[in-house]
C-alpha positions in Angstrom: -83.6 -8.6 2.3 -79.9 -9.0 3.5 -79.3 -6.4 6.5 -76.9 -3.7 5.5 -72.9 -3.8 5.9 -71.4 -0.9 7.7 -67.8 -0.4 6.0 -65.8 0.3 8.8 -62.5 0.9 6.8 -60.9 3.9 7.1 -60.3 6.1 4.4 -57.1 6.1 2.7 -55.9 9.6 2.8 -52.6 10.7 0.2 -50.4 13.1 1.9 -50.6 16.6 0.0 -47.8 17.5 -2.7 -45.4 20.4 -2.7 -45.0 22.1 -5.8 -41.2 23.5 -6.6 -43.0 26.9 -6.1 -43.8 26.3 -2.6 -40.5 24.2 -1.6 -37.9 27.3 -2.6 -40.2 29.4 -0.4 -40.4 27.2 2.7 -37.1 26.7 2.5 -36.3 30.7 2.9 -38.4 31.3 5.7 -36.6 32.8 9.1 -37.3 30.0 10.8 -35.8 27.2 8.2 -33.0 29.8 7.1 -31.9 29.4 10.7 -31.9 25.7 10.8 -29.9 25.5 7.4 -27.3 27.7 9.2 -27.2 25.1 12.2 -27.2 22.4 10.2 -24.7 23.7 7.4 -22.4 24.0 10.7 -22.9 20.6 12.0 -22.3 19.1 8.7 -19.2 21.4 8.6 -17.8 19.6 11.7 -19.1 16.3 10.7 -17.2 16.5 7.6 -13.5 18.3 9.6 -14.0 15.0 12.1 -14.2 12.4 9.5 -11.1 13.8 7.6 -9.1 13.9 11.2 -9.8 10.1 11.7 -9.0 9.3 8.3 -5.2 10.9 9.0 -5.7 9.1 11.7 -6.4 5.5 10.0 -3.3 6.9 8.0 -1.1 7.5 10.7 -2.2 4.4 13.1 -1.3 2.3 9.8 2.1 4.1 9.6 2.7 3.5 13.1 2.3 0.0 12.7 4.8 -0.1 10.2 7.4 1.7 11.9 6.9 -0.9 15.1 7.1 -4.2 12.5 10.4 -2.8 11.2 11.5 -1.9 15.1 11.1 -5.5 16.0 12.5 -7.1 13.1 15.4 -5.2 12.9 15.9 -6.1 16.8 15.0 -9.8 16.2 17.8 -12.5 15.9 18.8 -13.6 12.8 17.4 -16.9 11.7 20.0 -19.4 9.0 18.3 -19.1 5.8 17.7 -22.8 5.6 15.1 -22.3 8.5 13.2 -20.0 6.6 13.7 -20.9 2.6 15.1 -23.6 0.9 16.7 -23.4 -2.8 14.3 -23.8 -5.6 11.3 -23.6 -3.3 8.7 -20.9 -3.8 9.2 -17.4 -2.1 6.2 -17.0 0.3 5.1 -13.1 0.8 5.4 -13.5 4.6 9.1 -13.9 4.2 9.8 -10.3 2.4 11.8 -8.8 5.2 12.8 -11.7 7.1 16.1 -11.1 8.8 18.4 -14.5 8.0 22.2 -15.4 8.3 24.0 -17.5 5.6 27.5 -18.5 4.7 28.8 -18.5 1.7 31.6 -17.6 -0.8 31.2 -14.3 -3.9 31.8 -15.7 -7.1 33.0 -12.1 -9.0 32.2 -13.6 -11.9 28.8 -13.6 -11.5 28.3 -9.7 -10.6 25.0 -7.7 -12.3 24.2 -4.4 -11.7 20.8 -3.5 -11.5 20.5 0.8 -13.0 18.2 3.0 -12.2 18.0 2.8 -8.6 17.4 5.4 -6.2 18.6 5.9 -2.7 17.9 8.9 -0.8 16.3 9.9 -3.6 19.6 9.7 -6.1 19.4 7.2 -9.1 21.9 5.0 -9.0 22.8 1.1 -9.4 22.4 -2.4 -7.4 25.0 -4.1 -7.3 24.2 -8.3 -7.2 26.5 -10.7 -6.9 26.1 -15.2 -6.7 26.9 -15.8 -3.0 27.7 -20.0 -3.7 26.1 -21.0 -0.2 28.3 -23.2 2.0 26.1 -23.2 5.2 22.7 -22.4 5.4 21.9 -23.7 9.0 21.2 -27.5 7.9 24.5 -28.5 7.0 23.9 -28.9 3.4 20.7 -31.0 3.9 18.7 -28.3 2.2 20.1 -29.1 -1.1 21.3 -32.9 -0.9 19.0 -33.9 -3.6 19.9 -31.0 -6.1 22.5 -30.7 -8.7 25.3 -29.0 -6.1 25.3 -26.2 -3.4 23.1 -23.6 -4.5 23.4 -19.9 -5.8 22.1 -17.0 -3.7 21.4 -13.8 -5.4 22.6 -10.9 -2.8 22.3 -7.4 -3.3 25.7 -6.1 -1.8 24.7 -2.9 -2.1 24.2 0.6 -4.1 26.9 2.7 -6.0 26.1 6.3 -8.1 25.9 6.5 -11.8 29.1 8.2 -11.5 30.5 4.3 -10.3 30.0 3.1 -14.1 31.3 4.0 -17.1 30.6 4.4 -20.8 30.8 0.4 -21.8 28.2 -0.3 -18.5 30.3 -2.0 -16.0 31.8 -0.6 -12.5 34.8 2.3 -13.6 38.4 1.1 -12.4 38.3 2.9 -9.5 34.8 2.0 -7.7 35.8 -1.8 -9.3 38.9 -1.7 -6.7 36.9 -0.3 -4.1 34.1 -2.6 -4.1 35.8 -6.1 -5.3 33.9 -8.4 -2.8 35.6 -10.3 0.2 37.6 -13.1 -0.2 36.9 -16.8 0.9 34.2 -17.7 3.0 31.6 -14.9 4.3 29.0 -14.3 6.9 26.2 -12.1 5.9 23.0 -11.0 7.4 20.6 -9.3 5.6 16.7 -9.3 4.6 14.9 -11.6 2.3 13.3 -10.0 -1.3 10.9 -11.8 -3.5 12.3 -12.5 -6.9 10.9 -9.5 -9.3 9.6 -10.3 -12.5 11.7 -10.5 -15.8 11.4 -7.6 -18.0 12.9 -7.5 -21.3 15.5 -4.9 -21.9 18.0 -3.5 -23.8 21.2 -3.4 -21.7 24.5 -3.4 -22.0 26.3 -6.3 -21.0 26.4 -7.0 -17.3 23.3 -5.2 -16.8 19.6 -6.3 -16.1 16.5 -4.4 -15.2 15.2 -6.8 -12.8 16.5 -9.1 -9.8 15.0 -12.1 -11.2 16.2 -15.3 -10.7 15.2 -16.8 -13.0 16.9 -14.4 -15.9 20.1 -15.1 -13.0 19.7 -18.8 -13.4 20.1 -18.8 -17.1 23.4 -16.6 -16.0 24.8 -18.4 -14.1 23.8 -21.6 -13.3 21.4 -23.7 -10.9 20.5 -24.7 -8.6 18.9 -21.1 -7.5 17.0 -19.5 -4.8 13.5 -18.3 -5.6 14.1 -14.8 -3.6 17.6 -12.6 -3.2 19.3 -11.6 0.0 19.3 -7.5 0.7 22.8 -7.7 2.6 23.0 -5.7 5.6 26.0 -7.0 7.7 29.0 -9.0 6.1 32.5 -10.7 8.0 34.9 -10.1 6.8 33.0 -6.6 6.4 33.3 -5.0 2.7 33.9 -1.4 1.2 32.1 1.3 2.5 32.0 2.7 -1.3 28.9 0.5 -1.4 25.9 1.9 0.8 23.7 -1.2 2.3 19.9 -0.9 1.3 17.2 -0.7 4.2 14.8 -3.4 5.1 12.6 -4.1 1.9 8.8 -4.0 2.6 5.3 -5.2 0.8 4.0 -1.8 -1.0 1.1 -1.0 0.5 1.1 -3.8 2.5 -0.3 -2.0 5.9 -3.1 0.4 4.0 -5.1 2.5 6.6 -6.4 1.5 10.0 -9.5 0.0 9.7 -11.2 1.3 12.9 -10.6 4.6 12.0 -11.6 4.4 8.0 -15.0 3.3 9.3 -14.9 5.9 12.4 -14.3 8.8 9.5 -17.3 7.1 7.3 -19.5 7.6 10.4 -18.7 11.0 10.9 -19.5 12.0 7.0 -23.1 10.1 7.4 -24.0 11.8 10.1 -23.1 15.4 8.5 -25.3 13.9 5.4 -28.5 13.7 7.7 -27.8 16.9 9.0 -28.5 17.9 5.7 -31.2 15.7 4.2 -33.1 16.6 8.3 -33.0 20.4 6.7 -34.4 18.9 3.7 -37.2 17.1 4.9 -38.0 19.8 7.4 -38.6 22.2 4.4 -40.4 19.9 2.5 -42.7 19.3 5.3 -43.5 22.9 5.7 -44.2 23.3 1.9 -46.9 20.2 2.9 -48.7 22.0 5.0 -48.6 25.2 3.4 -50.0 22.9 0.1 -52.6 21.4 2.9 -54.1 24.5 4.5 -54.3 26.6 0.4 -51.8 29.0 -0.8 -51.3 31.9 1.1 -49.6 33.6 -1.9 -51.7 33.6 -5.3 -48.9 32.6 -7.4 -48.7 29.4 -5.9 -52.5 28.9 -7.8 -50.7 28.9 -11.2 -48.3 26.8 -9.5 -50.6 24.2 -8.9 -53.1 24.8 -12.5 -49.3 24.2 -14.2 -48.8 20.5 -12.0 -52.3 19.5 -12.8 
């Protein structure tokens, strides 16, 4: 005969189940009642802290902004042939570059661009073909293309009052704002090309600074982006109102450090609650472990099994 085995394993014991019964009761108890009123209030603050950082992420981001425009605005001018060459792609890190180039207006090639607001008054663009003369390379920039090249340059923004019935400038704002003569200086800030949208405008008109809608207008070779004008010598009219420093939308977003900082803050006001939870849940354990104390927590349990 083979000796007996002891079987030393221990017993695998199933933690005792709640019923709904006896959750809703543990769960108003003095005891628990005042930890949901503790917790409710740390969750509470928790949940004010997490929307503070997040106007925080908000207005770090906006901060940021406001210093990238600060130091481009006070940065030198670079010639446009440092920075973009005709026919070239646009690259986004050049919306809002500050450049120089030299040119001459051909008033010919003039579109206004409606719908347009500034300071929150619809208005149009005016856009006119700068032919480029100097770019900063002495024409090397364009030695292989067809001739000097055509910049698209927004000279500025006029009210709807500026244009009359037929679509073009009135008399009196055409006067006003007829571009300089002979060779000009301008500054401004580089814009991406915008897409071409079909329309129907009248004549003179477009919906879109697109240049490649402008090229079939007036000619190549052309620049990929347009020039937001800021400073012009000779200068021109002040019946035109120079546009501020165009910008990526939504390019800065919210500050990362603080989005996450806010995200911490709601967690932890979440396990003040589920800690409340699982307290009550515990108590509703043992009350299942040790037998009802109340007898309708019998039916309770003959309804679960």
């Amino acid at each position: 005969m083979q000796p007996e085995t002891l079987n030393l394993d221990t017993p695998k014991t199933s933690k005792p189940k709640a019923t709904l019964g006896q959750v809703l009761r543990a769960s108003v108890q003095p005891k628990n009642l005042a930890l949901l009123v503790l917790f409710l209030a740390a969750a509470a603050v928790c949940a004010r802290l997490g929307v503070w950082q997040l106007e925080r992420a908000y207005e770090r981001a906006n901060l940021a902004r406001e210093h990238e425009v600060a130091e481009a605005e006070a940065a030198a001018p670079q010639m446009l042939g440092e920075v973009l060459k005709p026919q070239v792609t646009f690259g986004g890190n050049l919306v809002g570059k500050r450049v120089q180039v030299q040119g001459e207006f051909e008033g010919e090639n003039t579109v206004l661009i409606p719908g347009r607001a500034v300071n929150d008054t619809s208005g149009y663009l005016v856009v006119q073909s700068l032919r480029v003369t100097e770019d900063g390379t002495g024409g090397a920039s364009w030695e292989n293309l067809s001739g000097s090249p055509r910049l698209p340059v927004v000279r500025g923004w006029v009210p709807e009052g500026a244009v009359d019935a037929s679509g073009a400038l009135n008399n009196t704002y055409a006067l006003a704002t007829a571009e300089p003569q002979g060779e000009v200086s301008i500054e401004g800030w580089l814009q991406a090309s915008e897409s071409t949208i079909p329309d129907d405008l009248p004549a003179g008109q477009s919906s879109s600074i697109s240049s490649a809608h402008l090229a079939n207008l007036w000619g190549g070779p052309i620049y990929s982006g347009y020039l937001v004008a800021n400073e012009m010598d000779p200068q021109q009219s002040t019946d035109l109102t120079y546009l501020p420093r165009p910008t990526i939308e939504g390019g800065n977003g919210a500050n990362l450090q603080n989005f996450f900082y806010a995200l911490q803050w709601w967690l932890f006001g979440f396990f003040a609650v589920a800690i409340w939870l699982r307290t009550v849940v515990d108590d509703a354990r043992k009350q299942s472990k040790t037998g009802p104390a109340n007898p309708f927590d019998l039916v309770d349990e003959n309804t679960a099994k």
